[in-house]
DRENZABA-188816 format. One line per field, with one value per residue (C-alpha): residue number from 1; residue in one letter; x, y, z. Coordinates in steps of 0.25 Angstrom, whole numbers, plus 5000, padded with zeros to 4 digits. Layout:
% DRENZABA-188816
num = NUM  ...
residu = A  ...
u = X  ...
v = Y  ...
w = Z  ...
This chain:
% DRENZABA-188816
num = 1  2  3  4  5  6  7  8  9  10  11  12  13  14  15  16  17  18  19  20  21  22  23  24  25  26  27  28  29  30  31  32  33  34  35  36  37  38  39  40  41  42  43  44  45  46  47  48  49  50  51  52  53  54  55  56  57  58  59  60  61  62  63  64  65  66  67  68  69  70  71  72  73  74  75  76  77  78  79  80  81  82  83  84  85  86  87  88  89  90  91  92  93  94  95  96  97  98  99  100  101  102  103  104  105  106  107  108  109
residu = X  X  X  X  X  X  X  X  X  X  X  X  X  X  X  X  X  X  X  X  X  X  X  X  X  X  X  X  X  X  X  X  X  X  X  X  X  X  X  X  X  X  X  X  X  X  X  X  X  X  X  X  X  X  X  X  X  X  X  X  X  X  X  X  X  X  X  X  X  X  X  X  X  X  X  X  X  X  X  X  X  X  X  X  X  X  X  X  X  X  X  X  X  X  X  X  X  X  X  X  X  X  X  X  X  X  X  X  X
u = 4990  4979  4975  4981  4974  4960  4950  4937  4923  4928  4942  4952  4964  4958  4973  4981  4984  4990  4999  5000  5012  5006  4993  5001  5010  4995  4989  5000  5004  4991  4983  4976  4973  4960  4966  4978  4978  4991  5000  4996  5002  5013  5017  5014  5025  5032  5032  5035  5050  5052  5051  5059  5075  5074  5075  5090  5080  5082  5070  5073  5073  5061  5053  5058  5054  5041  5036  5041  5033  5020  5024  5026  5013  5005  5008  5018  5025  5037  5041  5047  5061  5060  5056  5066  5062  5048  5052  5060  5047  5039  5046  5048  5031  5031  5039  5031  5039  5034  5019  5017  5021  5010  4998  4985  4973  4963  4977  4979  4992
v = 5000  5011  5019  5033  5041  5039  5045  5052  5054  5066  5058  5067  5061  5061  5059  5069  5079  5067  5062  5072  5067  5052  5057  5064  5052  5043  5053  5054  5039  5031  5039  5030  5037  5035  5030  5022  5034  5039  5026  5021  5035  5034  5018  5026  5036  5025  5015  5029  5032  5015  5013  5005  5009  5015  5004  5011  5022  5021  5020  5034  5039  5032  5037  5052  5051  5046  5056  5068  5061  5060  5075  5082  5072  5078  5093  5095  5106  5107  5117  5131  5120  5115  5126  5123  5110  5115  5126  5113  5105  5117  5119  5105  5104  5117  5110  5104  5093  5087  5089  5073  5074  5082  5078  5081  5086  5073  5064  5053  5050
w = 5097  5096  5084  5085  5076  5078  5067  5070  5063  5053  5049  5059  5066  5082  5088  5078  5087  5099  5085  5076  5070  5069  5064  5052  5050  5050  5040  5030  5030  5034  5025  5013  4998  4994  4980  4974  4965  4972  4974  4958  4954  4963  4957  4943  4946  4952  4939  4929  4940  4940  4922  4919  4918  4931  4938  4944  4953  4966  4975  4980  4968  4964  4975  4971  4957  4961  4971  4962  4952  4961  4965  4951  4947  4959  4958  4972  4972  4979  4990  4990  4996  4983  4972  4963  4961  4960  4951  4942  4941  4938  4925  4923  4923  4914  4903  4891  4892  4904  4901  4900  4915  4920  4927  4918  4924  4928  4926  4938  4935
Protein backbone atom coordinates (compact mmCIF):
# COMPACT_ATOMS: atom_id res chain seq x y z
CA UNK A 1 0.00 0.00 0.00
CA UNK A 2 1.18 3.51 -1.01
CA UNK A 3 1.93 6.58 1.24
CA UNK A 4 -1.13 8.91 1.20
CA UNK A 5 0.40 11.96 2.65
CA UNK A 6 3.28 12.85 0.94
CA UNK A 7 5.44 15.63 2.49
CA UNK A 8 7.26 18.45 0.43
CA UNK A 9 10.62 20.63 0.79
CA UNK A 10 8.75 23.26 3.39
CA UNK A 11 7.04 20.26 5.65
CA UNK A 12 3.15 20.91 3.99
CA UNK A 13 0.87 18.03 3.52
CA UNK A 14 0.97 17.60 -0.59
CA UNK A 15 -2.40 15.41 -0.73
CA UNK A 16 -4.46 17.41 2.21
CA UNK A 17 -6.94 18.72 0.09
CA UNK A 18 -7.65 14.98 -1.80
CA UNK A 19 -8.05 13.72 2.29
CA UNK A 20 -8.82 16.20 4.35
CA UNK A 21 -10.29 14.20 6.86
CA UNK A 22 -7.11 11.66 6.93
CA UNK A 23 -4.64 14.34 6.75
CA UNK A 24 -6.37 15.80 10.25
CA UNK A 25 -6.64 12.38 11.64
CA UNK A 26 -2.66 11.76 10.38
CA UNK A 27 -1.63 15.15 11.93
CA UNK A 28 -3.37 14.76 15.27
CA UNK A 29 -2.54 11.09 15.97
CA UNK A 30 0.71 10.43 14.17
CA UNK A 31 2.32 13.57 15.37
CA UNK A 32 5.50 12.69 17.57
CA UNK A 33 6.44 15.50 20.74
CA UNK A 34 9.78 16.62 20.47
CA UNK A 35 10.09 15.74 24.46
CA UNK A 36 8.80 12.97 26.98
CA UNK A 37 8.13 16.08 28.87
CA UNK A 38 4.31 15.69 28.31
CA UNK A 39 3.79 11.62 29.05
CA UNK A 40 6.25 11.95 32.31
CA UNK A 41 3.79 14.64 33.70
CA UNK A 42 0.97 12.90 32.54
CA UNK A 43 2.46 9.22 34.55
CA UNK A 44 3.07 12.03 37.37
CA UNK A 45 -0.48 13.09 37.43
CA UNK A 46 -1.34 9.42 36.91
CA UNK A 47 0.73 8.02 40.09
CA UNK A 48 -0.60 11.35 42.38
CA UNK A 49 -5.02 9.93 41.31
CA UNK A 50 -3.50 6.01 41.70
CA UNK A 51 -1.74 6.79 45.69
CA UNK A 52 -2.23 4.29 47.38
CA UNK A 53 -6.17 3.68 49.05
CA UNK A 54 -7.61 4.31 45.79
CA UNK A 55 -6.97 1.45 44.41
CA UNK A 56 -11.37 1.17 44.12
CA UNK A 57 -11.24 3.98 41.03
CA UNK A 58 -12.26 2.87 38.28
CA UNK A 59 -10.43 3.47 34.97
CA UNK A 60 -13.01 6.01 33.79
CA UNK A 61 -12.59 7.72 36.67
CA UNK A 62 -9.00 7.52 36.47
CA UNK A 63 -8.76 8.86 33.17
CA UNK A 64 -11.14 12.00 34.18
CA UNK A 65 -9.09 12.87 37.17
CA UNK A 66 -6.07 12.78 35.22
CA UNK A 67 -7.01 14.91 32.26
CA UNK A 68 -8.74 17.63 34.63
CA UNK A 69 -5.62 17.46 36.37
CA UNK A 70 -3.23 17.95 33.23
CA UNK A 71 -6.07 20.70 32.14
CA UNK A 72 -6.29 22.96 35.54
CA UNK A 73 -2.27 22.25 35.63
CA UNK A 74 -1.93 23.75 31.87
CA UNK A 75 -4.26 26.77 32.17
CA UNK A 76 -7.55 25.47 29.74
CA UNK A 77 -10.32 27.24 29.99
CA UNK A 78 -13.47 25.68 29.57
CA UNK A 79 -16.12 26.96 27.27
CA UNK A 80 -19.05 29.65 27.34
CA UNK A 81 -21.14 25.43 27.53
CA UNK A 82 -19.57 25.10 30.56
CA UNK A 83 -19.19 28.62 32.47
CA UNK A 84 -20.33 27.38 35.64
CA UNK A 85 -17.65 24.94 35.90
CA UNK A 86 -15.22 27.52 34.79
CA UNK A 87 -16.83 30.03 37.12
CA UNK A 88 -16.21 26.83 39.99
CA UNK A 89 -12.52 26.39 39.28
CA UNK A 90 -12.10 30.20 39.07
CA UNK A 91 -12.99 30.64 42.66
CA UNK A 92 -11.36 27.41 43.65
CA UNK A 93 -7.87 28.83 42.03
CA UNK A 94 -8.59 32.20 43.86
CA UNK A 95 -8.73 30.47 47.43
CA UNK A 96 -5.51 30.74 49.41
CA UNK A 97 -6.11 27.27 50.15
CA UNK A 98 -5.26 25.73 47.13
CA UNK A 99 -1.83 27.90 46.46
CA UNK A 100 0.23 24.67 46.70
CA UNK A 101 -1.69 23.61 43.69
CA UNK A 102 -0.61 26.33 41.34
CA UNK A 103 1.86 26.02 38.70
CA UNK A 104 4.78 28.65 39.49
CA UNK A 105 6.49 30.46 36.94
CA UNK A 106 9.64 28.43 35.40
CA UNK A 107 7.91 25.30 37.36
CA UNK A 108 7.89 21.96 34.93
CA UNK A 109 5.65 20.12 36.83
Amino acid sequence: MGTLLIYNNENNVIHHKDFPVLGSLARDYLACPASSATVEQTFSAAAQVCASGRSGLAIRTIKHCISSHMWLWNGVEMCETFKDCQDAINAAHDHPKFDKYKKRPGQKH
